[in-house]
VOZANU-865537 format. One record per atom (N, C-alpha, C): residue in one letter; x, y, z. Coordinates in steps of 0.05 Angstrom, whole numbers, plus 5000, padded with zeros to 4 digits. Example, Ala and Ser with C-alpha at 12.3 -4.5 7.8 and 13.67 -1.06 7.14 Angstrom:
# residues 2
A526448865156 A524649105156 A526449345156 S525749555142 S527349795143 S525850015157 
END
This chain:
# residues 180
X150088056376 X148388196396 X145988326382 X146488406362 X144288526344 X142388416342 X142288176327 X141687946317 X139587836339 X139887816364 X139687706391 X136887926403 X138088226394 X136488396407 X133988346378 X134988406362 X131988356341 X130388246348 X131387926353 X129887686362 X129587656378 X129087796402 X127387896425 X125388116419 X126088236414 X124588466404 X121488346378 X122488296357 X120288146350 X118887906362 X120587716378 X118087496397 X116587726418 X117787886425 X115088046444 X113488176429 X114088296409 X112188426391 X109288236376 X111288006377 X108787726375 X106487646387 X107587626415 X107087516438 X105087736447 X105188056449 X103688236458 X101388246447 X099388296463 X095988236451 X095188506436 X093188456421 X093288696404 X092688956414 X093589116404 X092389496424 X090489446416 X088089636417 X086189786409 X083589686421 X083389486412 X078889416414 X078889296441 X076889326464 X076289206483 X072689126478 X072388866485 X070288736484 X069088726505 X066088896518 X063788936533 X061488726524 X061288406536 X058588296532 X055888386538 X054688356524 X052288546542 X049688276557 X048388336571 X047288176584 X045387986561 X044787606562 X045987526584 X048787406583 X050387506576 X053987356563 X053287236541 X054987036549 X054886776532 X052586656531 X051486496504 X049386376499 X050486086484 X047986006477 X047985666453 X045085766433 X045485746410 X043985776396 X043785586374 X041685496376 X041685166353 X039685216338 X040385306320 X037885326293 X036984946283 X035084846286 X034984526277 X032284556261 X033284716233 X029884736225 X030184466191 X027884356199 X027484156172 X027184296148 X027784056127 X027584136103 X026084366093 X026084526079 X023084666066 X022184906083 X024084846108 X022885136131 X025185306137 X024485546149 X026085776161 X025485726178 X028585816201 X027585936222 X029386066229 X028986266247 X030386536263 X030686626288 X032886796293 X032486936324 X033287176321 X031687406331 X032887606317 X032487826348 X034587996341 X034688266362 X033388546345 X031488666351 X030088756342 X030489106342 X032889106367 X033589396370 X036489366366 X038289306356 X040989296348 X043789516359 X041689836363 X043290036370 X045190086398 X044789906404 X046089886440 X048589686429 X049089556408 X051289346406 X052389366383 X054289236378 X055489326348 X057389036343 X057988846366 X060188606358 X058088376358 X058988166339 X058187856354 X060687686340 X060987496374 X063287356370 X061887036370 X062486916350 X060786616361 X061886416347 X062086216353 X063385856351 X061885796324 X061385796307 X059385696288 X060585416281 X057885256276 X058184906271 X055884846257 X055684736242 X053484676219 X054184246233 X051884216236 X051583976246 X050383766230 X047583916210 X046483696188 X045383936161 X045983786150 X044683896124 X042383746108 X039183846112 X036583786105 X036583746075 X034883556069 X034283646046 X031183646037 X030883736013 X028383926003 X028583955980 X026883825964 X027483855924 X027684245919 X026184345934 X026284645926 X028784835937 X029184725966 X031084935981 X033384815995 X036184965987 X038184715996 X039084886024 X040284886027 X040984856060 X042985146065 X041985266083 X043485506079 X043585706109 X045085886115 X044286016143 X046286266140 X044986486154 X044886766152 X045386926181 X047287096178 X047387246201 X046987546187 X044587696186 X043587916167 X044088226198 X044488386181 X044688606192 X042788796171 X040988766184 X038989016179 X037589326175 X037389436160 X036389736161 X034289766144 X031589746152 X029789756130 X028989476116 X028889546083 X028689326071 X032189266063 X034589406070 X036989416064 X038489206080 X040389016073 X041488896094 X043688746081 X046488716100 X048988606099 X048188356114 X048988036100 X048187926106 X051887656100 X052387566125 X053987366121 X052287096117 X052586986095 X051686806088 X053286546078 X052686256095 X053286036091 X051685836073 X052185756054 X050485506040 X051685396024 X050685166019 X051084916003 X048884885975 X049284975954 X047985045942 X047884645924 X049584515925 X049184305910 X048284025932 X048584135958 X046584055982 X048583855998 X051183895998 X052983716007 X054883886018 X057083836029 X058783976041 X061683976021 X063884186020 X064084406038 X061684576029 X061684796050 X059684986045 X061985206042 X060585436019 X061485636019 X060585916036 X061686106041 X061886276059 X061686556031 X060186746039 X059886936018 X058387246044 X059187426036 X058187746049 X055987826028 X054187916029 X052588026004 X051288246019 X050888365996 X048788666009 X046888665990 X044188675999 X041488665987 X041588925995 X039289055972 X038889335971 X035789255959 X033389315972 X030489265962 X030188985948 X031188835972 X031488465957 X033288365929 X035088575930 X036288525898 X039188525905 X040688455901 X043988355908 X045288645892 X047188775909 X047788995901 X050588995907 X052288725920 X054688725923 X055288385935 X057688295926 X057188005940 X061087955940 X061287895974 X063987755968 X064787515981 X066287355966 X067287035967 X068787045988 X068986856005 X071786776019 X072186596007 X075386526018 X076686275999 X076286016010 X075886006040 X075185786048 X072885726057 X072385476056 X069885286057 X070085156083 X066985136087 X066884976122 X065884686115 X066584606132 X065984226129 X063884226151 X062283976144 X060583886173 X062183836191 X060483876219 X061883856243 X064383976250 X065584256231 X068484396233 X067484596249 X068984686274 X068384976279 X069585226271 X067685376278 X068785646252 X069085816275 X071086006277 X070986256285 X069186536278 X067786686284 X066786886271 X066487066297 X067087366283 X067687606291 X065987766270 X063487956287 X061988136264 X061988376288 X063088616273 X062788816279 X060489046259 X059789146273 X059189426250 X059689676268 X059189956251 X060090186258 X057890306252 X057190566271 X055490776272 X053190746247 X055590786224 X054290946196 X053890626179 X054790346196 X054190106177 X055390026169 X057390086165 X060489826158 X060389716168 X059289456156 X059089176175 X062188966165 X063288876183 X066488786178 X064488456184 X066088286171 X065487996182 X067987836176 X069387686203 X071687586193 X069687286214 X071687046195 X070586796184 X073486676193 X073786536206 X076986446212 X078786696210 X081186646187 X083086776181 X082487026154 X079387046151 X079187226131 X076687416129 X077287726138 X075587866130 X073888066112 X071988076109 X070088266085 X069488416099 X069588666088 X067488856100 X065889006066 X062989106075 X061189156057 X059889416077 X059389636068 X057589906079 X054689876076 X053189836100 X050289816094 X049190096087 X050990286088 X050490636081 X047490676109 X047490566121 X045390676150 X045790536170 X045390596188 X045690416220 X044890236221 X045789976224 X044589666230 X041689796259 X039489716238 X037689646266 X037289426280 X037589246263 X036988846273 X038788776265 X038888606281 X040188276270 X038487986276 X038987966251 X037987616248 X039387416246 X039887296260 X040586966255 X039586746246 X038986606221 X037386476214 X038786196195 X036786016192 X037485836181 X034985586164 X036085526148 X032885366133 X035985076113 X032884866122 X034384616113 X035984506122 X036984506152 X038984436166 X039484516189 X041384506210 X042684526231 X045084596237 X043984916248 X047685066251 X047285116285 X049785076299 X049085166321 X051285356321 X051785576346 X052885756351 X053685746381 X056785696387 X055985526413 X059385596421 X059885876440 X058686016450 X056886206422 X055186426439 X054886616415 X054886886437 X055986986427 X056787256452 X056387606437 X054687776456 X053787966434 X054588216452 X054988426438 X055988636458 X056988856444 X059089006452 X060589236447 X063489216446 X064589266419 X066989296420 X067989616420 X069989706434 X070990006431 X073690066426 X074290266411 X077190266407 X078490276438 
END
């Protein structure tokens, strides 16, 4: 009977969705966002007032990877303050796939903290991603099954989404408020 009640007891404890965070989209919901920039170029979309939101939840898919003798293929979801910024960053530095997945914090353009995930994205794989930050800049970024968090030490003002040498799309990409 014991035995019986445990194993009830832990499948509902399974099964129950998590307490705490509720997710507020903020207008317009859900989006598609397809970065398709050629070789040798940037390009971006950026929110320019950041303080009204603090989550983004989005499908990420890297679809082609450009090439360019100078610049290999790479794409950024940067959280901003100043010249300061936490930046999840995807690239292919030998210009082929998997791509690696890395958190870094620039501090006046200079790398002042950088962390690895263990796994790598393939072309055409979809990725999960979940980016929160908090008041004071703890920006969290979880990537599938694995998250970093890094302190931007000030309030995210922007965010940028960007990409150069290739094609990432983001599909849904959903931005808003999470609350305990």
């Amino acid at each position: 009977m014991r035995q019986i009640l445990a194993a009830a007891t832990c499948a509902l404890l399974m099964s129950a969705p998590a307490l705490a965070e509720s997710f507020t989209p903020s207008p317009p919901g859900s989006m598609v966002l397809d970065l398709d920039t050629q070789g040798g170029n940037f390009s971006a979309w950026r929110i320019e007032d950041a303080q009204a939101i603090n989550t983004i939840h989005a499908t990420l898919q890297v679809d082609r990877l450009g090439l360019d003798p100078h610049w290999a293929p790479g794409f950024t979801i940067s959280f901003i303050n100043g010249t300061d910024r936490v930046m999840f960053r995807i690239q292919s530095a030998d210009r082929k796939p998997p791509l690696t997945m890395r958190l870094v914090m620039m501090k006046n353009d200079k790398t002042a903290d950088e962390q690895d995930y263990l796994a790598t994205v393939g072309m055409d794989e979809k990725l999960e991603l979940t980016m929160t930050w908090t008041a004071d800049g703890a920006v969290s970024a979880r990537a599938g099954d694995e998250k970093r968090t890094i302190a931007l030490g000030a309030p995210v003002r922007a965010v940028e989404i960007a990409g150069s040498t290739g094609e990432v799309e983001l599909n849904p990409l959903t931005i808003g408020t999470t609350a305990p």
